[in-house]
Structure formats: structure tokens, C-alpha cells
MIDREN-796689 format. One record per residue (C-alpha): residue in three letters; x, y, z. Coordinates in steps of 0.1 Angstrom, whole numbers, plus 5000, padded with zeros to 4 digits. Layout:
ALAXYZ;...
//
This chain:
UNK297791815096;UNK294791635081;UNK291991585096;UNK288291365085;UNK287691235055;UNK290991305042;UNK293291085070;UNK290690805067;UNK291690845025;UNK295390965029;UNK296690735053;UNK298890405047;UNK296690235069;UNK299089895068;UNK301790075080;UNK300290145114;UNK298989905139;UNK296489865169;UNK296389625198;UNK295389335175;UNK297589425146;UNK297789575115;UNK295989885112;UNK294589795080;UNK290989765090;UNK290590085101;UNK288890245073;UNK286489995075;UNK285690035109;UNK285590405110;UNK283890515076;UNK280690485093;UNK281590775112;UNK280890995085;UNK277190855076;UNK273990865097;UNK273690485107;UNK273790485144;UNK274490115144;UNK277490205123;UNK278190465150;UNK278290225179;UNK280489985160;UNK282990245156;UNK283090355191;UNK283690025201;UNK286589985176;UNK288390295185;UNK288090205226;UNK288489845218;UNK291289865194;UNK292690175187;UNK292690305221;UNK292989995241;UNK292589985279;UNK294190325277;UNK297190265259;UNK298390415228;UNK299390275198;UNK300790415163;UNK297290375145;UNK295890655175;UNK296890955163;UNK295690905131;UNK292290765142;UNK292191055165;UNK292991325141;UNK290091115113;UNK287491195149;UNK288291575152;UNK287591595112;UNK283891445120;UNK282991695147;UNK281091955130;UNK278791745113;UNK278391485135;UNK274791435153;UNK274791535186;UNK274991195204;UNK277591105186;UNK279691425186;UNK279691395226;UNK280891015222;UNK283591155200;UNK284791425223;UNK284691215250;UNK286891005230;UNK289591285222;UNK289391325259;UNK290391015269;UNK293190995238;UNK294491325256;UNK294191135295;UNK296490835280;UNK299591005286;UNK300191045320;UNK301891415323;UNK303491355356;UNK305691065341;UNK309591215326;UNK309291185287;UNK311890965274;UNK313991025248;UNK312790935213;UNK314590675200;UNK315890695163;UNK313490575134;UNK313890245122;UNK315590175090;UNK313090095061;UNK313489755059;UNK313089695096;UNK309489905099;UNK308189685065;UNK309389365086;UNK307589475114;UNK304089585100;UNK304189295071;UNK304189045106;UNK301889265118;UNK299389155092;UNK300688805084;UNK298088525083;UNK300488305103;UNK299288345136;UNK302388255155;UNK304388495129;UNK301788785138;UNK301788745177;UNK305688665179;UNK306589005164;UNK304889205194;UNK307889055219;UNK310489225191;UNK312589575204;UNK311289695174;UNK307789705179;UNK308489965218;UNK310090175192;UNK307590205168;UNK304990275197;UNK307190555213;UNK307490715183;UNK303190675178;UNK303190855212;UNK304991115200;UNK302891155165;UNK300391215192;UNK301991445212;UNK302791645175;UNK298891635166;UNK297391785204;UNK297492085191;UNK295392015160;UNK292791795182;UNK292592075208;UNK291692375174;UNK289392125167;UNK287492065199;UNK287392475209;UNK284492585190;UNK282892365207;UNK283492485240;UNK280692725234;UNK278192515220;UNK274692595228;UNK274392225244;UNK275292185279;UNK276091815275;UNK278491855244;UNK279992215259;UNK280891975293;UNK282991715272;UNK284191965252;UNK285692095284;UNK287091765291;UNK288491695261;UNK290192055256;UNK291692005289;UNK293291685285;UNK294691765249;UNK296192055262;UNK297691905294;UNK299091635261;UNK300491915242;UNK302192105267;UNK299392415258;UNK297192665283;UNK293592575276;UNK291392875273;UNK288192765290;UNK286693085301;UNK284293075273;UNK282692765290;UNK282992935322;UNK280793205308;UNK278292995297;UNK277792735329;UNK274592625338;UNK274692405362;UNK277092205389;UNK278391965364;UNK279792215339;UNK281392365372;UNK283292085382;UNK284091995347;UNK286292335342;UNK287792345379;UNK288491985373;UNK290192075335;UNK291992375351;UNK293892215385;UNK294991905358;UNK296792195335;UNK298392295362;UNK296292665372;UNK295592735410;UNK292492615421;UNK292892725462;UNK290193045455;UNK287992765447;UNK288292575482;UNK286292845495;UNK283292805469;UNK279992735484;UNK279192435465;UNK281192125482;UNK281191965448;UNK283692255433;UNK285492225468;UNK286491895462;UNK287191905424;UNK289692215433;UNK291491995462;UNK291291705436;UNK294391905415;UNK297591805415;UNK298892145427;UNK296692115458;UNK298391805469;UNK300591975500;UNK297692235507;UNK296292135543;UNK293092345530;UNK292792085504;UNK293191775518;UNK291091875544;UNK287991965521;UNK288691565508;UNK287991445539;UNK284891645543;UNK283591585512;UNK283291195528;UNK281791255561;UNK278691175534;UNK279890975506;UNK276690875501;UNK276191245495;UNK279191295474;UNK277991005447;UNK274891215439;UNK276691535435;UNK276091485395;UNK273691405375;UNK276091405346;UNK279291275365;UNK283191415352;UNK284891175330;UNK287891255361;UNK285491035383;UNK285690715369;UNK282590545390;UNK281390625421;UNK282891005432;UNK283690855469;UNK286290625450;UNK288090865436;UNK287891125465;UNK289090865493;UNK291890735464;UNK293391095465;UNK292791165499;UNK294490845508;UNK297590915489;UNK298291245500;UNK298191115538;UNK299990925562;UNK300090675591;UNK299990975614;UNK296691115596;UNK295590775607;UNK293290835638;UNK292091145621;UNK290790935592;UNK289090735613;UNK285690865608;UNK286190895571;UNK286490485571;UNK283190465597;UNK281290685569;UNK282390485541;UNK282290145549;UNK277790115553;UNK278890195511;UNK281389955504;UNK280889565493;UNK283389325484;UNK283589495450;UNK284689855457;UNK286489735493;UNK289889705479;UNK289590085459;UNK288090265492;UNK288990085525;UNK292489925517;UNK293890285511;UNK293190385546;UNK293990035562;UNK296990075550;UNK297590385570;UNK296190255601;UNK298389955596;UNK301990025577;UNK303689735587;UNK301189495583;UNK299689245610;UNK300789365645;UNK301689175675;UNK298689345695;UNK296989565677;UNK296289985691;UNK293390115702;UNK292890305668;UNK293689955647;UNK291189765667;UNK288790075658;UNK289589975622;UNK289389625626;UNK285689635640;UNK284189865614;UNK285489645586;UNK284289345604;UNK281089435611;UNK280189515577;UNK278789155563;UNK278589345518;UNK282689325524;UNK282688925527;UNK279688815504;UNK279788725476;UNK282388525453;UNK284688815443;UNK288488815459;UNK288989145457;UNK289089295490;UNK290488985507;UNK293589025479;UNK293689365488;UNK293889245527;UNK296989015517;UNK298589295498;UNK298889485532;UNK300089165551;UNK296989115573;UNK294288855577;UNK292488835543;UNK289188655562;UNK286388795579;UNK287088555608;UNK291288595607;UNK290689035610;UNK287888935640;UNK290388725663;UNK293289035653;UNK290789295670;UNK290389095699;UNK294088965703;
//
């Protein structure tokens, strides 16, 4: 496959498409990559997150664009090589590998993809935003997911030189983005080169992080001595059933205040504050009976949490102390629940719904005053 200068020249542009349409702009948008405007830099990051890559999802005009990034690499300047990687990386995270691949469906016939991607770039707006609702256009997609899939093992060749990279910064999303590349084409990632070269906590986390989402044992890591590699090793999937694990994640947030400054330069895995992410996991691999245990977890967190981050990191564990929603008379444990929330005034300032939605969504009282007469019913 092609990579650089020549997919930005060799590809029919019109004949792919974005989340706002045709993909004809794209050389446009992404020559700049190859100069030394910075400017021209920004504008293309924000192009290939805010178009080619948008909110996560992929489209038929993303492999191409990602296969044009791994071709500017080399000589890219350092800031912007570390942009791109972390790009790749997130190009690799779209797919989600735990979902059952679907079957490809059969190309279109000729005449149906040129009636598709000439609506795609019609100047009649209706025309051009009607055509998205068509069958046609989920079956061009799935088959852009799987030019994707077809080109992992090209973005990951290109990323792995850089693995070794004298930089800390660039050799940490280098990590990143071999990891999730592999974990999209099916491939083992060989990251001991990086391991080998690890300076400090970050880069740690980075590769146990990279190895449990490929699928490699992390448990000999639950006994490191640095609780930040703890926690990244119970983060992996194949940790999920491990006691040991689960266990660590709830340690880990005895000090969440603790666990946000493990990093100075935070895993793209953590997407905000680490706590969220910890207590999100932790959360899901639990249950109604881990309830009273969890307790103190909740108690730790809540000082943290504001009517902005209460939904992502204290609905998860109301939800265990209260599966079936409002209760007649609430326990012992649920009143314990009830007063820590209660008392903490950050979860009810403010003008943002999003914790009292996240109250609704588990059926209790979405006010500050409805969850005080609960506790005391």
C-alpha cells in the first residue's frame, strides 16, 4: 500500500467521503502536512479529528487519510509527528475489538457507488444530506472499515521505528499508537524495544497499558511497586475476573486525588481525570453485593466530584448500592450513600444537568432536596 505524498496524489479523492461529505477537500486540507507552516499543521489536525475521524467514527475517506499520516512520519517536526501518532492511535482505538465483526456486505454495483458519492458532493443541500439516510451509504462505510482493517498492518510498519526514538514523548505515543493498530489488525505488537528504553512512569504505564489491550497477561504486573503500573495492569481486559485486579482498582482510589497526579504526561487510555476511568472499570466489573465494600471508594471520591464529572464517577457506584432504583425505606449502607452525596454542595451547583440526569437514569430522586428526605425516610 501507498503511503505520503503519493495517496494524497493517487487517490480519487471524490469517490470517498467524511462526515460532511465528499472527500474531495482532502488534499487541500492535508497538503500542509508535508511543509513547515505550523498554522498549516493545526488546520490539518483539526480536519482529520474534525472530519475524517469524527467523534471516533470511521468513514471511507480514513484509511486513506491515515495511510497519507504514516507517509509524513519521518520527516515530520517533532511536535507534529507526536500529534500524528497520536492520531494513528486513535484511528486504531475506533474499532472496538470486543464487538463480533460483521460480515462484509457485497460491493455495490458501479452505478450505485457514482450515485452515492455524486450526492455526496452535490450543491443541493437537501440532495447532499438526504443521501446519508440511504442503505447504500452503511455499506460503503462497512466496507471503509474494512479498508482499514486491510491497511493496520501498514500503519503499525510505519509507526515501529519509532518505538525506539531517542524522545521520550514521541517513543510514549508511538507505544500507543503500535498498540492500538495492532489490537485493529489482529497483529502481536512487539514493544519490548520501548520497554528497554523507559525512562520514567509514563512510558511504563503506556506499554502495560498497550500490552493488557492486545490481549498479553498483565497479573506479574499487579505486584509492581509503583501503584500506577498496578492499576494500568488491572485496567486489561484479561484482568476483568482477577480478584487481584479489581482489588488494586479500588485501591488505587482510596486517593483519587493521588491517582490524577500519577502522570505528568497522562495515557491517551485515560481520557481525563485517571479517577474516571479507574472507578468506570472498577464499577463495571462489580456488583450490588460489592456494594458495602465500595463504600469507602464513594466517601474518597466524592470531596473530587462536581456536577460535571458526578454522573461518570458516583452514578456507577449508586447504581450498585441501589439496583432497583428508589426504595421503600432505604438500608443502612444506602442511607450511607445517600449522605455522602448530599453533603457534597460541587454535585448541585452550577447549571449543568448532568448528574441529576444521571440520578433519573437510576430511578431515584434527581434533587439535592428529593435524595435528603430518601436518607431520612
Amino acid at each position: 500500500m501507498q503511503t505520503g505524498a503519493d495517496v494524497l496524489r493517487g487517490t480519487d479523492w471524490t469517490r470517498t467521503f467524511h462526515a460532511y461529505g465528499q472527500g474531495s477537500d482532502a488534499p487541500e486540507h492535508l497538503a500542509p502536512l508535508f511543509g513547515d507552516d505550523t498554522e498549516g499543521h493545526e488546520r490539518a489536525l483539526e480536519y482529520l479529528y474534525g472530519a475524517i475521524l469524527h467523534q471516533g467514527t470511521v468513514y471511507p475517506a480514513t484509511a486513506p487519510a491515515a495511510l497519507l499520516v504514516a507517509g509524513v512520519l519521518p520527516g515530520a517536526p517533532a511536535d507534529l509527528r507526536r500529534d500524528l501518532l497520536g492520531f494513528l492511535s486513535r484511528v486504531g482505538s475506533a474499532v472496538d475489538p470486543s464487538c463480533p465483526e460483521e460480515p462484509v456486505p457485497d460491493p455495490l454495483p458501479a452505478a450505485e457507488v457514482e450515485r452515492i458519492h455524486t450526492a455526496m458532493g452535490s450543491e443541493d443541500e437537501e440532495e447532499a444530506a438526504e443521501v446519508w439516510e440511504e442503505e447504500a451509504v452503511g455499506v460503503l462505510m462497512s466496507r471503509g472499515m474494512e479498508e482499514l482493517r486491510a491497511a493496520a498492518p501498514v500503519l503499525y510498519e510505519a509507526v515501529r521505528p519509532f518505538l525506539t526514538h531517542t524522545d521520550r514523548r514521541t517513543r510514549m505515543r508511538a507505544v500507543e499508537a503500535a498498540g492500538a493498530l495492532a489490537r485493529l489488525g489482529g497483529l502481536e505488537p512487539d514493544l519490548s524495544g520501548a520497554a528497554d528504553m523507559a525512562e520514567t512512569r509514563d512510558e511504563g504505564a503506556a506499554i502495560v497499558l498497550a500490552l493488557g489491550q492486545n490481549g498479553v497477561d498483565t497479573a506479574e504486573f499487579l505486584s509492581h511497586a509503583d501503584p500506577a503500573i498496578r492499576a494500568c495492569a488491572a485496567l486489561a481486559p484479561g484482568q476483568s475476573t482477577n480478584p487481584a485486579a479489581t482489588r488494586e482498582l479500588a485501591a488505587a482510589l482510596a486517593d483519587p486525588g493521588a491517582a490524577d497526579a500519577w502522570f505528568e504526561d497522562r495515557p491517551d487510555r485515560f481520557c481525563g481525570h485517571v479517577r474516571l476511568t479507574l472507578v468506570g472499570v472498577l464499577a463495571e466489573r462489580s456488583t450490588p453485593a460489592d456494594a458495602e465494600r465500595l463504600l469507602p471508594v464513594l466517601q474518597a471520591l466524592v470531596p473530587l466530584s462536581s456536577t460535571y464529572t458526578g454522573a461518570v464517577e458516583i452514578s456507577p457506584l449508586l447504581a450498585l448500592a441501589f439496583p432497583d432504583g428508589e426504595p421503600g425505606a432505604p438500608t443502612e449502607l444506602q442511607r450511607a450513600y445517600l449522605s455522602a452525596v448530599v453533603d457534597h454542595g460541587p454535585l448541585w451547583e452550577g447549571g449543568v444537568a448532568n448528574f441529576a440526569l444521571g440520578l433519573r437514569l437510576l430511578g431515584l430522586p434527581c434533587t439535592r432536596e428529593g435524595l435528603l428526605e430518601l436518607a431520612i425516610r
